[in-house]
Backbone bond lengths (Angstrom), bond angles and torsions (degrees), N, CA, C in turn:
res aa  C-N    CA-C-N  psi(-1)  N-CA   C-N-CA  omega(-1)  CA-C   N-CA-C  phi
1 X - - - 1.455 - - 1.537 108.99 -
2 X 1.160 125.61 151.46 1.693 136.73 -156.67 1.372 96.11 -141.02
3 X 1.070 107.59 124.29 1.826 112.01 163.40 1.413 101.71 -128.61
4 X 1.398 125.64 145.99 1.335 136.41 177.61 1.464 100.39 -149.48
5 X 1.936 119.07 134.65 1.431 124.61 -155.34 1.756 66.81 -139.06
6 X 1.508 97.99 137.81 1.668 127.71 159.15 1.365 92.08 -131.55
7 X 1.371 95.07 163.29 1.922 126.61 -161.19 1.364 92.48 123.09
8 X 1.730 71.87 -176.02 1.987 118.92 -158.73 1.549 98.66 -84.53
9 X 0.907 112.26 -139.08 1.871 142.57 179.24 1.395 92.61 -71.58
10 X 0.669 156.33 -83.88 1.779 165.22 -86.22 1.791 78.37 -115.30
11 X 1.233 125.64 -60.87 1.541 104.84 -179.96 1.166 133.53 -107.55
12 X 1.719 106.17 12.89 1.697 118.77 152.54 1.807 105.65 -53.42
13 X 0.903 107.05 -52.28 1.794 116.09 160.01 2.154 83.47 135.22
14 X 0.699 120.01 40.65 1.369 118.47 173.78 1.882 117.39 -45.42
15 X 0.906 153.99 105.63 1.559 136.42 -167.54 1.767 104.34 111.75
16 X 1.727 116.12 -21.83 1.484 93.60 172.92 1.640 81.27 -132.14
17 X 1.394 74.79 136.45 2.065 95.70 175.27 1.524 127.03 -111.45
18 X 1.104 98.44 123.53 1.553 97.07 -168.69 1.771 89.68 -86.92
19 X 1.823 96.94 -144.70 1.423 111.86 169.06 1.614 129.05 -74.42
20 X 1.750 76.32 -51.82 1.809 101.81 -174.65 1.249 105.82 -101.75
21 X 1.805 122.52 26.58 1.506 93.47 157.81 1.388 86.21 158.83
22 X 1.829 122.53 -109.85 1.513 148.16 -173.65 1.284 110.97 -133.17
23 X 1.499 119.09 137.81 1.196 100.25 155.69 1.474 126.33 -123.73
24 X 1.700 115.30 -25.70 1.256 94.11 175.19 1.836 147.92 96.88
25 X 1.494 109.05 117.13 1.475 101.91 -179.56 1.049 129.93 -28.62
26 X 1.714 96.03 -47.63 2.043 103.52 -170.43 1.683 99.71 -75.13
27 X 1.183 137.45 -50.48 1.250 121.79 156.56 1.096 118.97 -12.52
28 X 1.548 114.63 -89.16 1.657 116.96 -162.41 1.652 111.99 -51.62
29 X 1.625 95.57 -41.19 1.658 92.28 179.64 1.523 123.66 -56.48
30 X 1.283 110.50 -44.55 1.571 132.18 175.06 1.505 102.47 -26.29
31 X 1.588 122.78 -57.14 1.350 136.11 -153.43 1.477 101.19 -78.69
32 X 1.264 106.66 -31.38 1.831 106.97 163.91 1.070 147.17 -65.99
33 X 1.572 98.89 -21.48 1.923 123.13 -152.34 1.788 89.68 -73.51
34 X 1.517 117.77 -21.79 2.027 91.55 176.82 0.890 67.27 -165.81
35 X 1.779 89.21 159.36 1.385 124.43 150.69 1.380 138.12 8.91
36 X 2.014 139.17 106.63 1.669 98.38 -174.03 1.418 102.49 -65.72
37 X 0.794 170.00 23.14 1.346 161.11 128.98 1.356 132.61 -49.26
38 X 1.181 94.24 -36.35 1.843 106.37 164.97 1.556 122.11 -73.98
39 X 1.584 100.86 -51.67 1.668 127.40 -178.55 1.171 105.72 54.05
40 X 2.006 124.36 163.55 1.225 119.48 -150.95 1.298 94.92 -139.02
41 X 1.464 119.47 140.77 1.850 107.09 178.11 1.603 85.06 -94.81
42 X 1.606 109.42 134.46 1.342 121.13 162.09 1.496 103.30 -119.86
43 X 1.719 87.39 130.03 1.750 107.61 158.38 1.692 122.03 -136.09
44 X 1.470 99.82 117.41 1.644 99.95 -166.35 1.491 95.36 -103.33
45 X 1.543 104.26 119.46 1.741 119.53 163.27 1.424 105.63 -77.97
46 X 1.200 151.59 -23.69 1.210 162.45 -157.59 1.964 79.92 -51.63
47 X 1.960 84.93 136.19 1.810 84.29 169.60 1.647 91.86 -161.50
48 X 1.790 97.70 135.41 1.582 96.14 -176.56 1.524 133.21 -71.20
49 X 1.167 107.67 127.11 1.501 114.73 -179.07 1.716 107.13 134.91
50 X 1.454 100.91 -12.46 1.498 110.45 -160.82 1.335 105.52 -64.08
51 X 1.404 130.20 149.77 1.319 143.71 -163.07 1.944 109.31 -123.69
52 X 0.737 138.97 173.40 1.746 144.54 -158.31 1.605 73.95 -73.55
53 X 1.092 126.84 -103.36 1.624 159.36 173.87 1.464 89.88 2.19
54 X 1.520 135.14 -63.96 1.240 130.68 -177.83 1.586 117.32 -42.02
55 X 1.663 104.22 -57.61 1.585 104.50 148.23 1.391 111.99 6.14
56 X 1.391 117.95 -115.29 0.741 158.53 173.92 1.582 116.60 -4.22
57 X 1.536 99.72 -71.76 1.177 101.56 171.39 1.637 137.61 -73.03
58 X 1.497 90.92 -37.28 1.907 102.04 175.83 1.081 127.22 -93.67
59 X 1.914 113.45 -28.44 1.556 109.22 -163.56 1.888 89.40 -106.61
60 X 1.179 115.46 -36.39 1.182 102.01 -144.51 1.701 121.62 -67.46
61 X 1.824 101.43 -19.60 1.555 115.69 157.50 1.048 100.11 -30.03
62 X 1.609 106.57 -89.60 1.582 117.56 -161.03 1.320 117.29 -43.09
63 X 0.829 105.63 -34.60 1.836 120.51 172.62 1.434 127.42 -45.97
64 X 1.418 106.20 -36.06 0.998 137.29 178.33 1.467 128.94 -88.54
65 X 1.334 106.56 -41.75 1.489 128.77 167.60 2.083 113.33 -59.47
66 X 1.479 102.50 -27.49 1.073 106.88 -160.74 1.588 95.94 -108.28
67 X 1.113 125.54 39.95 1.571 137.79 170.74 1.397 105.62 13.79
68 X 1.584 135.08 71.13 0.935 122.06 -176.43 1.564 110.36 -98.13
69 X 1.885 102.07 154.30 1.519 103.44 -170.07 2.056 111.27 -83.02
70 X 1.619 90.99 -12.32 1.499 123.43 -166.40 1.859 108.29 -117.73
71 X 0.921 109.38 123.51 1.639 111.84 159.76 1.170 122.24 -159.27
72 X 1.645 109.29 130.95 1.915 127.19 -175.78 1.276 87.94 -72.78
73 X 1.235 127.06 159.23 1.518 146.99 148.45 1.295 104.38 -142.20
74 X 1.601 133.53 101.82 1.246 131.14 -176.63 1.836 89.43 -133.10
75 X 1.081 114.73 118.18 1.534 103.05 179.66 1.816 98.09 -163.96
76 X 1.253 113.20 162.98 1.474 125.00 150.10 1.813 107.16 109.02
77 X 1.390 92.05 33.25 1.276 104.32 179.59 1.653 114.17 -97.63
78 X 1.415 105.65 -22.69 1.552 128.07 -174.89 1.632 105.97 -77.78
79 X 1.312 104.74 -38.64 0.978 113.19 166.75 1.834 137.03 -56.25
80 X 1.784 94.72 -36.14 1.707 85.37 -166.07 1.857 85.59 -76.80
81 X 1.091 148.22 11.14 1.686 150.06 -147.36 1.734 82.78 -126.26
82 X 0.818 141.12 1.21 1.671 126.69 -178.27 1.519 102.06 -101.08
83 X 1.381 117.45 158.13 1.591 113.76 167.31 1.258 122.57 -74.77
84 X 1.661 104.39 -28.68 1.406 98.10 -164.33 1.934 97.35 -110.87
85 X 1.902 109.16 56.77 1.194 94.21 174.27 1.599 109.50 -84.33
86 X 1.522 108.85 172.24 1.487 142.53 -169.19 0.675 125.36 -132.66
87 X 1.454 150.92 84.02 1.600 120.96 -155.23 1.217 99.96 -101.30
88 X 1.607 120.30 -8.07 1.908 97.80 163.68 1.912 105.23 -66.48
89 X 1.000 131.18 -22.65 1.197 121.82 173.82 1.379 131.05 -82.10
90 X 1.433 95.16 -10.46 1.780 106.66 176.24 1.867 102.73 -97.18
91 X 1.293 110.37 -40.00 1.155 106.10 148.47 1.771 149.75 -20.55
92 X 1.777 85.31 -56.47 1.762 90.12 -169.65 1.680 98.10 -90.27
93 X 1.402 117.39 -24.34 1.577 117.19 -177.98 1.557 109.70 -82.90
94 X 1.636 131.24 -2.47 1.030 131.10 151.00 1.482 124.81 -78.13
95 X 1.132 101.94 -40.17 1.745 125.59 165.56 1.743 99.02 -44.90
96 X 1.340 107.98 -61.21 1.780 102.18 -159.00 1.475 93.58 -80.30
97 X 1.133 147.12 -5.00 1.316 134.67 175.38 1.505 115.49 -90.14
98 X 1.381 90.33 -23.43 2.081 98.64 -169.26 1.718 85.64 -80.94
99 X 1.050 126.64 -42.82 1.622 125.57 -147.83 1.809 88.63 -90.52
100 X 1.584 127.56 -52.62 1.418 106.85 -173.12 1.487 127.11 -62.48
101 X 1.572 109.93 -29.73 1.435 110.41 168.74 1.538 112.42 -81.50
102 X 1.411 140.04 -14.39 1.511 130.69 171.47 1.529 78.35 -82.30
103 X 0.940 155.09 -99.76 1.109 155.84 -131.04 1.968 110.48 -43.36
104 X 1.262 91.94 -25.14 1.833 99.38 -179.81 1.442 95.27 -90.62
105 X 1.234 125.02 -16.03 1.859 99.82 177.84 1.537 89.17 126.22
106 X 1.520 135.18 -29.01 1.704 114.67 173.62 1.395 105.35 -69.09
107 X 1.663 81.68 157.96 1.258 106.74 152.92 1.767 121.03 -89.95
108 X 1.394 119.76 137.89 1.244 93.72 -171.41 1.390 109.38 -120.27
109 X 1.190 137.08 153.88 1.695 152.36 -165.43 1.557 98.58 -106.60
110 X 1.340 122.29 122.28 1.518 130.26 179.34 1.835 98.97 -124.44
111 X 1.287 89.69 170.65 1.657 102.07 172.64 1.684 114.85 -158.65
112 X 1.401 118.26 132.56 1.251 113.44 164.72 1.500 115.34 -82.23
113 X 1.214 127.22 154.94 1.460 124.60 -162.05 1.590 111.50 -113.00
114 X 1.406 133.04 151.42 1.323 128.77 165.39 1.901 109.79 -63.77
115 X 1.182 97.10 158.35 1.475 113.00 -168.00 1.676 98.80 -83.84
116 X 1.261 108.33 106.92 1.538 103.84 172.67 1.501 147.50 -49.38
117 X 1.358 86.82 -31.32 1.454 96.27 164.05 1.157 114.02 -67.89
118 X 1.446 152.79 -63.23 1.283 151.02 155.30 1.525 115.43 -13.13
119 X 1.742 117.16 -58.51 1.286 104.37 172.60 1.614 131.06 -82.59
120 X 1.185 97.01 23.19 1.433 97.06 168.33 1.614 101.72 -139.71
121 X 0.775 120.05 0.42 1.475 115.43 163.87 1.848 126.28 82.98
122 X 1.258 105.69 17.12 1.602 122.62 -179.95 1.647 98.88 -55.02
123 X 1.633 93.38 154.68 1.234 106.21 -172.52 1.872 101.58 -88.72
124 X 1.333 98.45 153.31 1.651 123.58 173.40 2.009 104.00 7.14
125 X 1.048 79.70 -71.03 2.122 102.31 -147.87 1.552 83.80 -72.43
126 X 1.703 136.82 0.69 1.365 98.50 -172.83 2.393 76.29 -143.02
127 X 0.936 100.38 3.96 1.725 108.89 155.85 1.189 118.99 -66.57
128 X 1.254 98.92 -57.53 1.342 114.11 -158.17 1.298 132.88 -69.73
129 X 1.738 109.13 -31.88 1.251 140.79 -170.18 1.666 92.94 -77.46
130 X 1.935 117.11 -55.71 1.072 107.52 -155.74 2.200 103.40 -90.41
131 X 1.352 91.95 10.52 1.597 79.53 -172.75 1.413 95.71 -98.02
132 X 1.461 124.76 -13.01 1.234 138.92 160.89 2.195 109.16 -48.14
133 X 1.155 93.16 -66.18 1.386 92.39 173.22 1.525 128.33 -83.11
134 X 1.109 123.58 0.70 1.417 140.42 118.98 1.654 117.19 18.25
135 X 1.930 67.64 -96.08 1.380 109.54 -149.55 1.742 100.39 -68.13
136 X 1.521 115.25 -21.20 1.385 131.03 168.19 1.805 115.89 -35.89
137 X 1.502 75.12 -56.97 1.539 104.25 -142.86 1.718 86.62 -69.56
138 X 1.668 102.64 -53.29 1.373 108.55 -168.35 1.810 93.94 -53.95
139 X 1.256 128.51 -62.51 1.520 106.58 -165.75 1.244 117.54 -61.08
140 X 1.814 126.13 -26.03 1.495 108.51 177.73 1.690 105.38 -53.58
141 X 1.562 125.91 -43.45 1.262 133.35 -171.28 1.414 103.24 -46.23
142 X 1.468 117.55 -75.43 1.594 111.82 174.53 1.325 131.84 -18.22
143 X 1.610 104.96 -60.14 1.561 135.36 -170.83 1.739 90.77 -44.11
144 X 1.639 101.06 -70.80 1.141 127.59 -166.06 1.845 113.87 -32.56
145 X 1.399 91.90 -76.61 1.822 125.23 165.52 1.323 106.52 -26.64
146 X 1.645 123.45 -35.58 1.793 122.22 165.79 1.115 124.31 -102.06
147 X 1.317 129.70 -9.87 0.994 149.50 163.78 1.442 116.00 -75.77
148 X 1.468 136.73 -12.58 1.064 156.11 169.85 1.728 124.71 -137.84
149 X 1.389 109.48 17.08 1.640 121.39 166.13 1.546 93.50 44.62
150 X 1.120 121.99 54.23 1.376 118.59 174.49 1.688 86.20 -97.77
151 X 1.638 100.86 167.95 1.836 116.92 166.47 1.584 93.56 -115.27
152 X 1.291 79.99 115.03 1.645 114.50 174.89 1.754 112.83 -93.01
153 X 1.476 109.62 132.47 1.019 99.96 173.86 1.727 103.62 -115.67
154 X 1.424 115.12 159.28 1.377 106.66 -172.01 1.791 92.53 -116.05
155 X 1.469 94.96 93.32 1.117 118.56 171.81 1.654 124.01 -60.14
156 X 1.449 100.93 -53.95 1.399 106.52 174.85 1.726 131.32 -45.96
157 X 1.261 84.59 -8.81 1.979 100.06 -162.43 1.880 108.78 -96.71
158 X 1.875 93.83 -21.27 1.569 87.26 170.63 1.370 115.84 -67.97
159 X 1.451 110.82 161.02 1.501 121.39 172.51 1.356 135.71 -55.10
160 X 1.267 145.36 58.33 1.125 162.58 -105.90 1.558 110.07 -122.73
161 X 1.674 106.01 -62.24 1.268 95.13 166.36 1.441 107.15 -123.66
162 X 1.215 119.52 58.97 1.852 145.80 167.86 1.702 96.29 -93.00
163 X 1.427 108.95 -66.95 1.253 144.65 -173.60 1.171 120.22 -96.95
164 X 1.097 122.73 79.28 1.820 135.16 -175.82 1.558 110.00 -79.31
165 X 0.873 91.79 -16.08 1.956 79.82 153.55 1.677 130.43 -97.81
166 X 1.411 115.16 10.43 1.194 115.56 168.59 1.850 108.53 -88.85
167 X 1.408 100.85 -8.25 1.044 90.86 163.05 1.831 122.76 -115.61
168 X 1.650 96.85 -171.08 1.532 91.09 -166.23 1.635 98.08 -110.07
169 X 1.494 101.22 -175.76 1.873 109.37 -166.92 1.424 109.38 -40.85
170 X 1.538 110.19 -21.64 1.947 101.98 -161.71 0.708 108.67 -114.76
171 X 1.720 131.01 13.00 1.926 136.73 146.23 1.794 94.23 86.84
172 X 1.361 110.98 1.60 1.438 99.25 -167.47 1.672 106.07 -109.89
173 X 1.618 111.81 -44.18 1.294 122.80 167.75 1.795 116.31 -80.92
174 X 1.468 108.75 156.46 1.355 95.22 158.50 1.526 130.63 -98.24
175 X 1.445 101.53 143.00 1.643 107.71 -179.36 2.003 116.60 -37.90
176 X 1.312 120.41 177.14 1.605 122.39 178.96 2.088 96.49 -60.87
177 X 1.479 118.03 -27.93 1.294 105.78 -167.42 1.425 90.06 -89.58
178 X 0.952 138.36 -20.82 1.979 131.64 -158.04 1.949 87.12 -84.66
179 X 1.546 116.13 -46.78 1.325 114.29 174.42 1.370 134.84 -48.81
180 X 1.437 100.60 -15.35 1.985 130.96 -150.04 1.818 83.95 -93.38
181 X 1.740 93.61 -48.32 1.504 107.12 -153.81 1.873 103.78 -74.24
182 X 1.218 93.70 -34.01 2.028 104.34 -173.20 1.666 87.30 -72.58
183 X 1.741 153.30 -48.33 1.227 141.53 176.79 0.992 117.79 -52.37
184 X 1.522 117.50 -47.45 1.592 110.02 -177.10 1.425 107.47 -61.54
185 X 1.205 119.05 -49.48 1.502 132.50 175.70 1.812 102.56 -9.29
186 X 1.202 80.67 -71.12 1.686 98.63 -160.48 1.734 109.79 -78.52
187 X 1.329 129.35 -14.97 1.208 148.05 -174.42 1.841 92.83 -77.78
188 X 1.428 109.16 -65.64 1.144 127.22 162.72 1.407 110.07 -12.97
189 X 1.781 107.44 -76.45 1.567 116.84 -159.01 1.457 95.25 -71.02
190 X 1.597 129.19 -55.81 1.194 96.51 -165.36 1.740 125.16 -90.11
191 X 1.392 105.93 23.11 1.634 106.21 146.97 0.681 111.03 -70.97
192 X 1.412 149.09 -65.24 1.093 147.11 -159.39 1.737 132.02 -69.54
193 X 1.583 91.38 -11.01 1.548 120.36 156.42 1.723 114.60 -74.79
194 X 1.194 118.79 4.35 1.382 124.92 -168.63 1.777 118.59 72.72
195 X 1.168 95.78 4.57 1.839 107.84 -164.19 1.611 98.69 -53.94
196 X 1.113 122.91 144.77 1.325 124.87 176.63 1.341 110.45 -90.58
197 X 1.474 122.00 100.14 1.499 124.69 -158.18 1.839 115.22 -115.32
198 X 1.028 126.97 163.80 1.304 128.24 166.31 1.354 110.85 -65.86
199 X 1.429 123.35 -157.72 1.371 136.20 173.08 1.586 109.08 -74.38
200 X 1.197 125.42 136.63 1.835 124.34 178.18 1.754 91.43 -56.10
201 X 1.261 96.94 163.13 1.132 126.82 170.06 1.326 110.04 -65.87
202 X 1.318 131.34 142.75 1.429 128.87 171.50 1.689 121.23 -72.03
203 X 1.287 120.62 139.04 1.502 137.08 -160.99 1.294 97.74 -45.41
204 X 1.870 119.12 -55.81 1.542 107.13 -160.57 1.781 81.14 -138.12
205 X 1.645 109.48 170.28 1.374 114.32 -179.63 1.516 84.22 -79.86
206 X 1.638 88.72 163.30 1.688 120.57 174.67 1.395 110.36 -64.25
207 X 1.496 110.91 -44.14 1.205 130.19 -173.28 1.473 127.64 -46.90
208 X 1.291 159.08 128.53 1.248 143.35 164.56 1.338 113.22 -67.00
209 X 1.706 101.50 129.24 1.244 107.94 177.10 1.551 116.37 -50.96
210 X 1.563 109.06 156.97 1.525 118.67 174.41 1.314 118.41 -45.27
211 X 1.279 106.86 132.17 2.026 97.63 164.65 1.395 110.32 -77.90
212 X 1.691 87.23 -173.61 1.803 96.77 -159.01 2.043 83.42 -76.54
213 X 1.211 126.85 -35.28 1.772 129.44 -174.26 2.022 91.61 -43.05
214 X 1.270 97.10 -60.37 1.818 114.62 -159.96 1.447 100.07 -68.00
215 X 1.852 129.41 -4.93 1.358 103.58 -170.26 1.379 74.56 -113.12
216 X 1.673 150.02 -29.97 1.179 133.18 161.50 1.186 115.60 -37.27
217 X 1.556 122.99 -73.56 1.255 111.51 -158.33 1.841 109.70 -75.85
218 X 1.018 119.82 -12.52 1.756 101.70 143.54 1.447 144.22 -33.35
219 X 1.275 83.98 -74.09 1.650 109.69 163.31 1.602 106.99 -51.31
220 X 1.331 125.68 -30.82 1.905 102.40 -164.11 1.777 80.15 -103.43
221 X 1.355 117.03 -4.78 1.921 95.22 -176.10 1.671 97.46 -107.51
222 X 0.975 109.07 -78.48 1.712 125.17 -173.48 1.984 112.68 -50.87
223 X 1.386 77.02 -51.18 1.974 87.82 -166.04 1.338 98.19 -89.95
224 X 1.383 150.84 23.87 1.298 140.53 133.61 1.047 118.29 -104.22
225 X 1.539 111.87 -9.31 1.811 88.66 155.80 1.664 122.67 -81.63
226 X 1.080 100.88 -17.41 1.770 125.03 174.89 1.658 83.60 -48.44
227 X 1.049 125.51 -96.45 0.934 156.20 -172.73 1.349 122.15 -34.66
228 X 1.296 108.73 -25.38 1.845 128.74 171.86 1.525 103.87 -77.90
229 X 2.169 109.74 -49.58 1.185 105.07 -164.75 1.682 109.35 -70.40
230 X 1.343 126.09 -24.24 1.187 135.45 -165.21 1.707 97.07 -79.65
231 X 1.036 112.82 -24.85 1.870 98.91 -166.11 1.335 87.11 -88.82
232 X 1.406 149.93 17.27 1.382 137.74 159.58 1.499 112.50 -112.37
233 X 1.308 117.98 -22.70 1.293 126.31 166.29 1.430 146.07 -88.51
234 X 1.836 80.26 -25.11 1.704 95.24 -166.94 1.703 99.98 -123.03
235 X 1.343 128.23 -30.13 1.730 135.09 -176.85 1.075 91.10 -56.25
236 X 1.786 125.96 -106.03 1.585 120.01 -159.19 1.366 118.40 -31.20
237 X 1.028 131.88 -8.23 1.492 141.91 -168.78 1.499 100.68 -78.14
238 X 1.432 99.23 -71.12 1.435 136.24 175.87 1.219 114.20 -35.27
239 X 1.439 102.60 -41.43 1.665 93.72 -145.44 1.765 75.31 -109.51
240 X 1.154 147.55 9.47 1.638 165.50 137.67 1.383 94.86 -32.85
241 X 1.186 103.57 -89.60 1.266 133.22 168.68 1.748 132.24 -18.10
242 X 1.344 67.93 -54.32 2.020 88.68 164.48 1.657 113.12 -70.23
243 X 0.840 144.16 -56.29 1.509 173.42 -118.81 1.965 93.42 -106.51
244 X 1.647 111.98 -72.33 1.155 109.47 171.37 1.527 131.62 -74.58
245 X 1.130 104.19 -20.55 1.874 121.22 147.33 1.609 120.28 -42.92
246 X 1.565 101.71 -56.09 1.603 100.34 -177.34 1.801 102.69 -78.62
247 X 1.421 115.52 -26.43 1.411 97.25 -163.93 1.223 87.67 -89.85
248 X 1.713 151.02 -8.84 1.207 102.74 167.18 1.666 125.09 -102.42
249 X 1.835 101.60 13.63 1.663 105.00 157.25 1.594 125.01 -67.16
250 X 1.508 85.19 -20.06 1.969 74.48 -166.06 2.034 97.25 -93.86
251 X 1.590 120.16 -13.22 1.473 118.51 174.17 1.381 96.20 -92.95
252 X 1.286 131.80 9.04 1.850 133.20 176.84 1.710 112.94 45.09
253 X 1.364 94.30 59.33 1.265 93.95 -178.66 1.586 108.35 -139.04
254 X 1.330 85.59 27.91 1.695 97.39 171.75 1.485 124.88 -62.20
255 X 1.336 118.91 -24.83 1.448 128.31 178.37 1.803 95.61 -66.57
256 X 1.411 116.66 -34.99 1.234 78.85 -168.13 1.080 127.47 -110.72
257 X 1.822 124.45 34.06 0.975 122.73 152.25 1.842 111.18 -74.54
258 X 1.511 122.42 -19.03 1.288 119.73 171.72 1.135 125.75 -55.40
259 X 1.514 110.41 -31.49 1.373 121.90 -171.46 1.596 118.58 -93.56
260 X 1.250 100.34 -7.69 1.306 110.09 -179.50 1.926 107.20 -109.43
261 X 1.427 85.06 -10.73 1.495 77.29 172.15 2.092 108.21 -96.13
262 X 1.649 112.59 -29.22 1.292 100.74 155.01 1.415 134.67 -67.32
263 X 1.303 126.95 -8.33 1.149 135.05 166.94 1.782 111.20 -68.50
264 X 1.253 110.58 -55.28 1.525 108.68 170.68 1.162 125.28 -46.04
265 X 1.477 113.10 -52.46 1.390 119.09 169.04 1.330 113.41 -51.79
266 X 1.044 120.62 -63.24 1.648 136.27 174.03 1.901 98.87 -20.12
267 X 1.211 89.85 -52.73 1.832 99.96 -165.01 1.454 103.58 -72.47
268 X 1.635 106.56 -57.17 1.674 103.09 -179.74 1.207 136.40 -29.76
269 X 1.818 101.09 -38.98 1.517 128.54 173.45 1.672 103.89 -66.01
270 X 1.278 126.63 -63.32 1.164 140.99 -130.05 1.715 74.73 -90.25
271 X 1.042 135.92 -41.00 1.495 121.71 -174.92 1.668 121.49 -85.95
272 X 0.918 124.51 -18.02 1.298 111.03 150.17 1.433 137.67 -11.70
273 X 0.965 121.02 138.57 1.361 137.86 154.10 1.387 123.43 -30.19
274 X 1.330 130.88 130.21 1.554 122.18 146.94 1.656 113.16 -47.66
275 X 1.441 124.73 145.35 0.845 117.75 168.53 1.349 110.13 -93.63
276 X 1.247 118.65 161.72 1.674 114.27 -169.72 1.433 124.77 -91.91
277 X 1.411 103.46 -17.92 1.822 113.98 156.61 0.815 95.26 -74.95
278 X 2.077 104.65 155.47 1.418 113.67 151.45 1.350 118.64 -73.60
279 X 0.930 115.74 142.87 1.660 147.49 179.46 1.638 108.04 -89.78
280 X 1.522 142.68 163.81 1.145 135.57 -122.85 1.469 74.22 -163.90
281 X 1.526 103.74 124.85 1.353 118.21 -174.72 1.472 117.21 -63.55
């Protein structure tokens, strides 16, 4: 059995730390997907910062090369955080990744994502803009997820910032238990798909969570460069963003950047491609 996980940060396993590095939902899940008797080769391309389009170009070869019977596709979160996002373009590079690996024989694992602004807590004029593109991204995912018989999990809907310990020090990833919680997730769905699975994943890691020393010295080694690369990539964007946010709260014409942002989506979908299998009425 073969499992192969593409994405950003969120399934590099960013937020649970092993020794030698991350480990991660698609990890823990991996160890479930069959039987120990069967056992599963896992290889996660997932790399942080990665964008839909990156897909495409870097992981999804390898992805491909490695005939997997299993594949994560959780991505397009990097994206709604860029200035120059698109979501007809985050769209069609989710499209060619969902369709070349169903099309090779996986099955593929998707996720809609929590709205970032919410889990980190930004004010109004720079929430609003990105929970707006969000909510994009999350419906191309849906669209997508039936459009390709993928098992979707609706990630966005767990308790995230209910429960502040599912996440980790930078409010953006989830903590080793929020990782515990996104495996079972999916362990979950495809039992219940009849999938012939190993043992679920365990509720919380074994591990003791990080101390307050271990979530500092994260943050001053790892999470400020996070944080360095984004204020050149992702601030002017942001703070763009912010600027045409407030001027169109105070002319009240904020609805209609919403509507113009469901209209795009609307189209992104609607322009697509036939897919070249038949599809199931």
């Amino acid at each position: 059995m073969r499992f192969v996980a593409l994405g950003d940060s969120l399934t590099e396993g960013i937020g649970d730390p092993i020794a030698d590095g991350w480990r991660g939902w698609a990890a823990l899940l991996a160890r479930s997907l069959a039987p120990p008797q069967t056992g599963v080769e896992f290889t996660n391309l997932a790399r942080s910062g990665a964008l839909a389009t990156d897909l495409t170009t870097e992981q999804l070869p390898s992805a491909l090369a490695l005939r997997p019977q299993f594949a994560a596709v959780v991505a397009g979160g990097n994206d709604t955080l860029r200035s120059g996002f698109n979501v007809e373009h985050t769209t069609l590079a989710l499209d060619t990744v969902l369709g070349r690996l169903t099309d090779s024989g996986a099955l593929v694992l998707t996720a809609c994502l929590p709205d970032p602004g919410a889990l980190l807590r930004l004010p109004r004029p720079l929430a609003r803009p990105l929970a707006r593109r969000m909510r994009a991204v999350n419906t191309v995912v849906h669209a997508l997820s039936v459009r390709h018989r993928a098992v979707h999990l609706h990630l966005a809907e767990l308790p995230w910032t209910a429960e502040r310990h599912l996440l980790s020090v930078d409010r953006l990833h989830p903590s080793a238990e929020g990782h515990h919680l996104i495996a079972r997730g999916f362990h979950d769905l495809l039992a219940t798909a009849g999938r012939p699975l190993g043992p679920a994943p365990v509720p919380q890691p074994t591990e003791p969570p990080p101390g307050t020393l271990a979530d500092l010295w994260w943050m001053a080694t790892r999470g400020t460069r996070w944080v360095a690369d984004r204020s050149t990539d992702l601030l002017p964007g942001l703070l763009a963003l912010a600027a045409v946010e407030g001027y169109a709260h105070l002319r009240g014409t904020t609805d209609h950047h919403d509507r113009r942002m469901t209209r795009a989506t609307t189209t992104a979908l609607a322009t697509l491609p036939h897919p070249t299998r038949e599809e199931p009425a």
